[in-house]
GUMISE-715352 format. One record per residue (C-alpha): x, y, z. Coordinates in steps of 0.5 Angstrom, whole numbers, padded with zeros to 4 digits, always signed. Layout:
% residues N
XYZ/...
This chain:
% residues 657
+0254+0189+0304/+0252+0190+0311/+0253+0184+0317/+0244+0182+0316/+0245+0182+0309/+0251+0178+0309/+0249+0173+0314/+0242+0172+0310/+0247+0171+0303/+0251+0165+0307/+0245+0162+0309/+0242+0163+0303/+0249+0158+0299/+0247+0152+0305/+0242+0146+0303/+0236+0145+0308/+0241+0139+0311/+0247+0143+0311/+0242+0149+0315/+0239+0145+0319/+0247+0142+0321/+0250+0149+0322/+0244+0151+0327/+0244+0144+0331/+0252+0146+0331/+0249+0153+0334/+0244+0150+0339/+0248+0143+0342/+0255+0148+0343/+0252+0153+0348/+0248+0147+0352/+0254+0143+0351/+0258+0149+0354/+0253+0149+0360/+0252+0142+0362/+0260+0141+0361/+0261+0148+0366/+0255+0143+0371/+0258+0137+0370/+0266+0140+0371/+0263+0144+0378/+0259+0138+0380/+0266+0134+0379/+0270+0138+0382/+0266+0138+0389/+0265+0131+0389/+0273+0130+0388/+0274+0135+0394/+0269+0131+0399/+0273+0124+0396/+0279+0128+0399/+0276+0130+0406/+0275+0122+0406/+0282+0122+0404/+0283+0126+0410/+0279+0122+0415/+0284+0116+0412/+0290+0119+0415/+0288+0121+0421/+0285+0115+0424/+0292+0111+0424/+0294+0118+0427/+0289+0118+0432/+0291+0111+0436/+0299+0114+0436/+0295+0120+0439/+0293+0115+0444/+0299+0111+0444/+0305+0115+0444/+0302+0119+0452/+0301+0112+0454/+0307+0109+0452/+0311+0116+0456/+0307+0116+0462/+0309+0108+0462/+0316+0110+0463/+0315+0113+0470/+0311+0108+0473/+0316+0102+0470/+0321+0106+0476/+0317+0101+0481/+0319+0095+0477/+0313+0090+0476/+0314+0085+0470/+0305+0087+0469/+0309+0094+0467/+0314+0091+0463/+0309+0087+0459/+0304+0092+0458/+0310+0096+0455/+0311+0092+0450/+0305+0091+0448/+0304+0098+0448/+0310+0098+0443/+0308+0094+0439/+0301+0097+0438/+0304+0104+0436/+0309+0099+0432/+0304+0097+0429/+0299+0104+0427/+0305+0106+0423/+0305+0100+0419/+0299+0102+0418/+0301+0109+0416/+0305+0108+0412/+0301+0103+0408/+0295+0109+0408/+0302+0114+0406/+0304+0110+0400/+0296+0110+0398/+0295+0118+0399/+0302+0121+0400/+0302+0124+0394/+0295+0127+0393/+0295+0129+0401/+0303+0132+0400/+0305+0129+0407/+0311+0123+0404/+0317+0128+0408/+0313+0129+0414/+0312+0122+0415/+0317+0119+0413/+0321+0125+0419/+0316+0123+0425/+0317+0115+0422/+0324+0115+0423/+0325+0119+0430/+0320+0113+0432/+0325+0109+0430/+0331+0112+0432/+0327+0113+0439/+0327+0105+0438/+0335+0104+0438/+0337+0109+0443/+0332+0109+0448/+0337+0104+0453/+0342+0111+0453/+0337+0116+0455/+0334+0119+0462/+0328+0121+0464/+0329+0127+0461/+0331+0126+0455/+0325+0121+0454/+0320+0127+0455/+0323+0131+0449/+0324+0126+0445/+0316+0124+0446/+0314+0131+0447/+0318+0132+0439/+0314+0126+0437/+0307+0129+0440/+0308+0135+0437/+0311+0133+0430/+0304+0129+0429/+0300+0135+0431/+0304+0138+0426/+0302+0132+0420/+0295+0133+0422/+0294+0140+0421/+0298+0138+0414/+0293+0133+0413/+0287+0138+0414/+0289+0144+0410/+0291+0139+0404/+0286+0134+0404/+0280+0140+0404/+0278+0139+0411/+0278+0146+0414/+0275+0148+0408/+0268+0145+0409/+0263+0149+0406/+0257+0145+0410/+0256+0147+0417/+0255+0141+0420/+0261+0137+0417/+0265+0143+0419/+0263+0142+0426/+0265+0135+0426/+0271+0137+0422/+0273+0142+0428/+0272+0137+0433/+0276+0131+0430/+0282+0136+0428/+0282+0142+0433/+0278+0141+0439/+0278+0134+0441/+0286+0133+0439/+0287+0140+0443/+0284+0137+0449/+0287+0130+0449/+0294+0133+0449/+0291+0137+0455/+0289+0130+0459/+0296+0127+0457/+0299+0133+0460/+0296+0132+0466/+0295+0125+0467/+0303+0125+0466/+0304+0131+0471/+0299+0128+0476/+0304+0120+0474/+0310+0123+0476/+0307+0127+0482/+0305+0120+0485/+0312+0117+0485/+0314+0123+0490/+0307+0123+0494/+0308+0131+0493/+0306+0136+0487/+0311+0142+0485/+0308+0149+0486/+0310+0149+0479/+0306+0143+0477/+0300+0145+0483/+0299+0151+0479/+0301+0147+0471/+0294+0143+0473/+0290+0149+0475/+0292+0152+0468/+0291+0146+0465/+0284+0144+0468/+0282+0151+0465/+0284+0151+0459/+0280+0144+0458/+0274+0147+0460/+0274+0153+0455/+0275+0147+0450/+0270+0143+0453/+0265+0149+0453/+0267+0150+0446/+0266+0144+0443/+0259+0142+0446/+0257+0149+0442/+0259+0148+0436/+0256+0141+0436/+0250+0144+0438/+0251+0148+0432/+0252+0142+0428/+0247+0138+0430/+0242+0144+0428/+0244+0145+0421/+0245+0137+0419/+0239+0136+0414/+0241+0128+0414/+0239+0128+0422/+0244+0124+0423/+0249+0127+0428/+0244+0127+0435/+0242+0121+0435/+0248+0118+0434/+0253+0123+0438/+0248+0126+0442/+0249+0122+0448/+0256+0121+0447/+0257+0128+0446/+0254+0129+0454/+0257+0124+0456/+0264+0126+0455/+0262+0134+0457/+0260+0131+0464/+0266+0127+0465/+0270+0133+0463/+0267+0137+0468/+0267+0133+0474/+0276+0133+0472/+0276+0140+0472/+0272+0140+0478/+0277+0136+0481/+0282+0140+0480/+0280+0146+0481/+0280+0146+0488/+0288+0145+0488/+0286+0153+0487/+0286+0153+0495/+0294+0152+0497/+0292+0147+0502/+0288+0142+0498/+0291+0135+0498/+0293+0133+0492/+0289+0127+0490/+0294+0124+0484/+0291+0117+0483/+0284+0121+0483/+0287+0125+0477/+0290+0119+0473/+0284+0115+0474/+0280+0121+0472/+0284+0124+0466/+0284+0117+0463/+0277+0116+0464/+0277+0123+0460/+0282+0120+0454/+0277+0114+0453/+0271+0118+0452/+0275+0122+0448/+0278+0118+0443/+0271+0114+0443/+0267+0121+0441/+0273+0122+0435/+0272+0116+0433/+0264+0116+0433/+0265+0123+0430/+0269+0121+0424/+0265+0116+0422/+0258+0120+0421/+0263+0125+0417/+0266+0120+0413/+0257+0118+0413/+0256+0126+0411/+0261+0126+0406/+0259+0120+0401/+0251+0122+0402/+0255+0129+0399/+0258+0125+0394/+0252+0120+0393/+0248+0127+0392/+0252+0130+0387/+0253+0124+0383/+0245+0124+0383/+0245+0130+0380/+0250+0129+0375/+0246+0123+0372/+0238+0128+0373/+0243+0133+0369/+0244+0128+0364/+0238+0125+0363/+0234+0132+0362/+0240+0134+0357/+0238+0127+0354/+0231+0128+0355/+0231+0136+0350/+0237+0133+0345/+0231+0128+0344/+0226+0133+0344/+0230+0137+0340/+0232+0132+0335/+0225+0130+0333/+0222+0138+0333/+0228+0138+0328/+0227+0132+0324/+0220+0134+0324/+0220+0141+0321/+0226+0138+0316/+0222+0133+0314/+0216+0138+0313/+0220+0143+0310/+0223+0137+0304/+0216+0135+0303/+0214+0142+0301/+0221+0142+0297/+0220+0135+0294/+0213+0138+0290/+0216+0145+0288/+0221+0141+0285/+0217+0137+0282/+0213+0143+0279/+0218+0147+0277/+0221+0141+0272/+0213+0140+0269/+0213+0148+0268/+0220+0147+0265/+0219+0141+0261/+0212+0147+0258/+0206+0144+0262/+0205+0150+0266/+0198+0150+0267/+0200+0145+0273/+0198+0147+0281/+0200+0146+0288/+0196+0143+0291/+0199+0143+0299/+0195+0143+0307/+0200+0149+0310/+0199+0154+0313/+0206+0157+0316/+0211+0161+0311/+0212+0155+0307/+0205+0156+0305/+0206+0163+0302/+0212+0160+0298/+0207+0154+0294/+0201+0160+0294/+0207+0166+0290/+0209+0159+0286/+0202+0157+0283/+0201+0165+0281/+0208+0165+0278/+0206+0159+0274/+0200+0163+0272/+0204+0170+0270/+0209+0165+0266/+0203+0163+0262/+0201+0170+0259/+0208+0171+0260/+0211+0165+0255/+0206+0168+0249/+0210+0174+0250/+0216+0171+0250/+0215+0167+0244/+0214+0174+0241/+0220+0176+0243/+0224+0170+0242/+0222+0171+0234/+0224+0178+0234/+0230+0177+0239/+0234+0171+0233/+0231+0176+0228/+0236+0182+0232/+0242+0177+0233/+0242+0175+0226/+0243+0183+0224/+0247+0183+0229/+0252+0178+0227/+0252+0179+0222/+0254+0186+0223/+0260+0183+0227/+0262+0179+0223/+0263+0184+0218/+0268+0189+0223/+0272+0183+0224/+0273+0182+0217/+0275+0189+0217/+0280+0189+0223/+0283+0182+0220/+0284+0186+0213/+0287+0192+0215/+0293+0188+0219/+0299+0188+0215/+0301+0181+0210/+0306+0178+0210/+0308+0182+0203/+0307+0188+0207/+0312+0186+0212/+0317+0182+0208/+0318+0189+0203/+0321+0193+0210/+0328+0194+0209/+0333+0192+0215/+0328+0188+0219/+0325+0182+0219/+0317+0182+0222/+0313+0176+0224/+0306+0179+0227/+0300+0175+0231/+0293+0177+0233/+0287+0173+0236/+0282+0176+0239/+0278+0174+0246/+0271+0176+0242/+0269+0176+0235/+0272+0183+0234/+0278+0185+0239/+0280+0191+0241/+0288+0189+0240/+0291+0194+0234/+0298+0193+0231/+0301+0195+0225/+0306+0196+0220/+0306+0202+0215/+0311+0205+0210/+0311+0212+0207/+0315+0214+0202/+0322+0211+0206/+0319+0212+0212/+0317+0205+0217/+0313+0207+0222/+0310+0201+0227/+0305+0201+0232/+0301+0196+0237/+0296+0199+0242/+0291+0196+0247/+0284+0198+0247/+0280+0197+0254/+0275+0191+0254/+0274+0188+0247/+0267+0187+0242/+0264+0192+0237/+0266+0198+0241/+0272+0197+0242/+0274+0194+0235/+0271+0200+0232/+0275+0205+0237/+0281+0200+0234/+0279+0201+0227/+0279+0209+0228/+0287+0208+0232/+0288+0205+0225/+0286+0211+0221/+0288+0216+0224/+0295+0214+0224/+0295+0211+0217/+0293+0218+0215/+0297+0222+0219/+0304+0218+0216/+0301+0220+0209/+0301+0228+0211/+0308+0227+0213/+0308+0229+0220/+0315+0226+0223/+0314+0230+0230/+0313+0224+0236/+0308+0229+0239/+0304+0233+0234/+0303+0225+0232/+0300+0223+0238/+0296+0229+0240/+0292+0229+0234/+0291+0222+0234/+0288+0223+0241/+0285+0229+0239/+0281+0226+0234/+0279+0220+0238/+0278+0224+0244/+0273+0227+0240/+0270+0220+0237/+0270+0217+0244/+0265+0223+0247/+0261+0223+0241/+0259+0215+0241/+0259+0217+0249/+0263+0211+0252/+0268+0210+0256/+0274+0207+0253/+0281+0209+0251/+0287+0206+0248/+0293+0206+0250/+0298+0207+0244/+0307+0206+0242/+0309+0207+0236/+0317+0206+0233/+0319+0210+0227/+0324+0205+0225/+0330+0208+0219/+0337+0205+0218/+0337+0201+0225/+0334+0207+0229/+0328+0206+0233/+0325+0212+0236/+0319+0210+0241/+0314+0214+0243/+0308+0213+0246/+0305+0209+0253/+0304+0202+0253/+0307+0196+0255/+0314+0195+0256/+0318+0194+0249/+0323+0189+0250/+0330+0188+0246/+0334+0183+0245/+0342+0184+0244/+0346+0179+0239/+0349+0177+0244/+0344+0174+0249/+0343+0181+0254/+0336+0184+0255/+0334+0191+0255/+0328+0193+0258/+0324+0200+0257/+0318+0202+0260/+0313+0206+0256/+0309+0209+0263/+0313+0216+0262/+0313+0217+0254/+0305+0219+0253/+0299+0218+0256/+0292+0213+0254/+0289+0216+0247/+0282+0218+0248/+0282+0220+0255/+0283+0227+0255/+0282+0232+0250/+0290+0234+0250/+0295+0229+0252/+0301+0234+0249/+0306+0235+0256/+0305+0228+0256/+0308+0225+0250/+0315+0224+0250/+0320+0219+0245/+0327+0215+0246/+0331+0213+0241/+0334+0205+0241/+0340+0204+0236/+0339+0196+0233/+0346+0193+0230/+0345+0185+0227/+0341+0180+0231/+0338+0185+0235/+0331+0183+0237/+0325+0187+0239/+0319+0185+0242/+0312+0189+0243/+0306+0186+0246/+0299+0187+0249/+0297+0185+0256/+0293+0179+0253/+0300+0176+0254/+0302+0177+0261/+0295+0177+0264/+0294+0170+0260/+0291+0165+0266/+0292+0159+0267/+0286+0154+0270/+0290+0155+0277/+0289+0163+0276/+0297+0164+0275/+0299+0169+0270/+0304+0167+0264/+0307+0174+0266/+0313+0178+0263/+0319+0174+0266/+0316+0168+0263/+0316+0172+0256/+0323+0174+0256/+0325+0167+0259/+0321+0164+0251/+0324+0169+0248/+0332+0169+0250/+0331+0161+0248/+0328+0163+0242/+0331+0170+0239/+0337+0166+0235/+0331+0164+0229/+0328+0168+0224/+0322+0173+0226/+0317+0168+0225/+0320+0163+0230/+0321+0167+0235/+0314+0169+0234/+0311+0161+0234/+0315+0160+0241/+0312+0165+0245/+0305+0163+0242/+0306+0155+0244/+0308+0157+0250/+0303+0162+0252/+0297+0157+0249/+0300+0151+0253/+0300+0156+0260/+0293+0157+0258/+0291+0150+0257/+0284+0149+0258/+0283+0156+0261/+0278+0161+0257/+0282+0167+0253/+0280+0173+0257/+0283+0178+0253/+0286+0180+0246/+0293+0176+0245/+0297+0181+0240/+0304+0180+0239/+0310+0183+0234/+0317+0181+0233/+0322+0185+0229/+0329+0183+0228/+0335+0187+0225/+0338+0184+0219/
């Protein structure tokens, strides 16, 4: 059966509810499979914008210790020239950044773990404190490195924060740019503007610059520049590519406004590149922290139409989950009607081929379909009604047939009635049985069919006991004709006297070999026979395992396959033949029996089988011949049970004296 014809047979063994089922299965996995692959993308996108939000969360309190801690650094010069207004600002100052770290904690604790930046902050938060404690121990210097570790450790988190809340992977040009702003360009140029607000503070004290710091600020004034330069380009760019249209009005003028003031420090400094220039350090402080104000205010604005672009995303991804699902919805119920529709349709053609098939079975076929279709179904109705017309010429044909048929089976019955009174009459009778010298024998047969195929039989000659059981393949007439046949021939053979096992055997074969071609069939037998005298048993011929049972409880079991070949199956089985020979002493007891025993099944398909015989048969072999016989046959009709008998059940029980 090829793949087409047995998709067509699976289907074919469904009901229309159960098809109709099997292809909505079909239909709904793929579209779930696809709305589950949309729905799983569109949530994974709206996740990774809901962790730049996240992002943009850390880094707000993070942003005012960026504007604090410089101040705070720059405050421990100008406190040297001792003022009680600078001594409270720098309390204040301390509380502030006091206070951001609150904050950052609380952030830390929220999103520590999604944003993996417990351990960074928790370092940063405990140098803080640390610096709280010792401060009163420390120089200037040590102030600059402790400041400078807590600049650059915060730097450091910040980059973290951007790497981990999806930041710096931004796929849209316009957040991507805002993003470069808030986490690399404007941090950058903030720390730049410190470092020269705090060059130019400690400068101030001493009323002269270092060449070295004359030449720190010129490197510094260059470098803001670039940055300055890059930034007003990639907001540009921002701008241009911002389909919300929100960024240039809302950051446009900001944007101007912070490139000018930058422009007009870094000309400032630049004409320090000329060695007499004066140094203009209050110009520098004021300038750079005009600068610094811009700058934290643009970052500020920034973030905000971020966080702005960011849930316009998710809102738009949110959006189009739910059109995704209305319009799955929308086929499903689209789907669901066309199929309720031609379910219903194909039942109500159903329901009246149904309804005709019972009024043709209960004899009215001259009933039509009367049905307005035009599709295949309507095929089907119009072959329907010209059946019922064939079948009404057909069942005046029938009803001939029928007489002639219960006319044919009457002779027929009779006939096998007449060949299973045959077989029964030519098993041996208990007399028969009863007169063998030396044994006792018990025999059983039942057929599967009015006529078996099962032979068995015990025969005596002039002082000669030969006994035999064979199995004819199949069962009915043929097979208990070839039975009949076996019979005979063995019978005629033992009253010419043959006492070889081989020329016994070849000329039973040969002469059912011939019958079996003649009658043109495929059947054959398979044959053991025992010449049995004084306690010796001479066994030839192939069949089933014969089974002995010592007087003392031993088994022994010998299998037949090497002592002959099956009868009827070629013309000359001569080098197949061959004989074993087995001594009885009193008590002993043998056992032969056809597969209709050992194949016998059960409702659960088990098989009686031959270890569960010789389990019987030890229980049982103490008894006479006729006992152990009615306990193996209980036991096998209770394996059976309600189950069919399949095949010839035949057994015989011999027993020493």
């Amino acid at each position: 059966m090829n793949k087409k014809s047995l998709g067509i047979h699976l289907m074919n063994r469904l009901t229309y509810p159960q098809k109709f089922i099997l292809i909505g299965f079909l239909f709904a996995m793929p579209l779930t499979l696809v709305m589950y692959l949309l729905i799983s993308e569109i949530n994974t996108r709206v996740d990774f914008a809901q962790k730049e939000i996240y992002g943009n969360q850390y880094l707000r309190p993070l942003r005012q210790l960026r504007q604090y801690i410089p101040q705070l650094q720059l405050l421990n010069y100008q406190g040297l020239n001792l003022n009680s207004n600078n001594v409270d600002y720098s309390k204040n100052l301390e509380a502030k950044i006091d206070a951001e770290f609150q904050a950052l904690a609380n952030t830390d604790r929220q999103l520590g773990i999604t944003l993996i930046s417990q351990n960074q902050f928790n370092s940063i938060y405990q140098k803080w404190q640390d610096f709280q404690l010792r401060r009163n121990q420390w120089s200037l210097e040590t102030y600059d490195v402790v400041y400078n570790k807590l600049g650059l450790d915060i730097d450091r988190l910040s980059a973290h924060i951007g790497d981990t809340s999806n930041l710096i992977l931004d796929p849209d040009l316009d957040t991507y740019y805002l993003m470069d702003a808030t986490l690399l360009k404007l941090p950058q140029m903030q720390k730049i503007l410190s470092e020269i607000r705090l060059i130019s503070g400690k400068s101030s004290l001493r009323s002269d610059a270092t060449p070295d710091e004359r030449a720190k600020l010129i490197t510094l004034a260059g470098k803001l520049r670039e940055f300055n330069q890059d930034l007003a380009i990639n907001m540009e760019v921002g701008f241009s590519n911002n389909p919300q249209g929100n960024l240039r009005p809302k950051l446009s003028q900001h944007l101007t406004q912070f490139n000018s003031v930058v422009e007009q420090l870094t000309g400032q400094l630049d004409k320090l590149i000329d060695p007499t220039a004066v140094v203009e350090y209050y110009a520098y402080l004021d300038g750079s922290q005009r600068v610094l104000n811009s700058s934290f205010e643009l970052w500020d604005k920034s973030v905000n139409e971020l966080d702005f672009l960011l849930q316009k995303r998710i809102d738009s991804f949110v959006a189009r989950k739910r059109i995704i699902a209305v319009f799955v919805l929308i086929i499903l119920v689209l789907v669901i009607y066309l199929f309720w529709s031609f379910y219903r349709s194909v039942m109500q053609t159903v329901f009246v081929l149904d309804e005709a098939s019972k009024k043709m079975a209960s004899g009215n076929l001259d009933h039509k379909i009367i049905l307005d279709n035009r599709d295949e179904l309507g095929q089907v109705v119009g072959a329907f009604n010209n059946i019922a017309d064939a079948l009404v010429g057909a069942n005046q044909e029938i009803t001939v047939l029928n007489d002639r048929l219960k006319a044919e089976n009457m002779r027929m019955s009779a006939e096998l009635d007449v060949t299973r009174k045959i077989q029964q009459m030519l098993l041996p009778k208990d007399r028969e049985l009863k007169e063998v010298v030396g044994l006792d024998i018990a025999g059983f047969m039942e057929a599967a069919d009015e006529v078996g195929g099962d032979y068995y039989d015990v025969l005596q000659h002039e002082g000669r006991v030969k006994i035999g059981i064979g199995d004819v393949t199949g069962h009915g007439l043929e097979s208990g004709v070839l039975m009949i046949m076996v019979q005979t021939a063995v019978r005629t053979l033992l009253a010419y006297n043959e006492p070889d096992a081989v020329k016994f055997l070849t000329a039973i074969n040969s002469a059912i070999y011939d019958n079996v071609q003649r009658m043109k069939c495929d059947k054959n037998a398979s044959l053991a026979l025992l010449d049995y005298h004084e306690g010796m048993l001479k066994l030839s011929g192939q069949h089933e395992e014969m089974i002995v049972v010592r007087s003392n409880g031993s088994v022994e079991r010998f299998d037949t396959i090497d002592l002959g070949f099956p009868i009827g199956l070629d013309a000359d089985i001569a080098e197949f033949v061959a004989e074993t020979v087995v001594q009885l002493h009193s008590g002993d007891v043998v056992v032969l029996y056809t597969d209709g025993i050992t194949e016998a099944e059960n409702m659960e398909q088990v098989l009686y089988g031959l270890d569960r015989l010789i389990e019987v048969i030890q229980i049982n072999w103490q008894g006479t011949a006729a006992e152990i016989r009615q306990g193996v046959i209980e036991d096998v009709r209770s394996h059976i049970g309600e189950q069919k008998v399949f095949d010839d059940i035949t057994l015989l029980v011999l027993k020493q004296k």
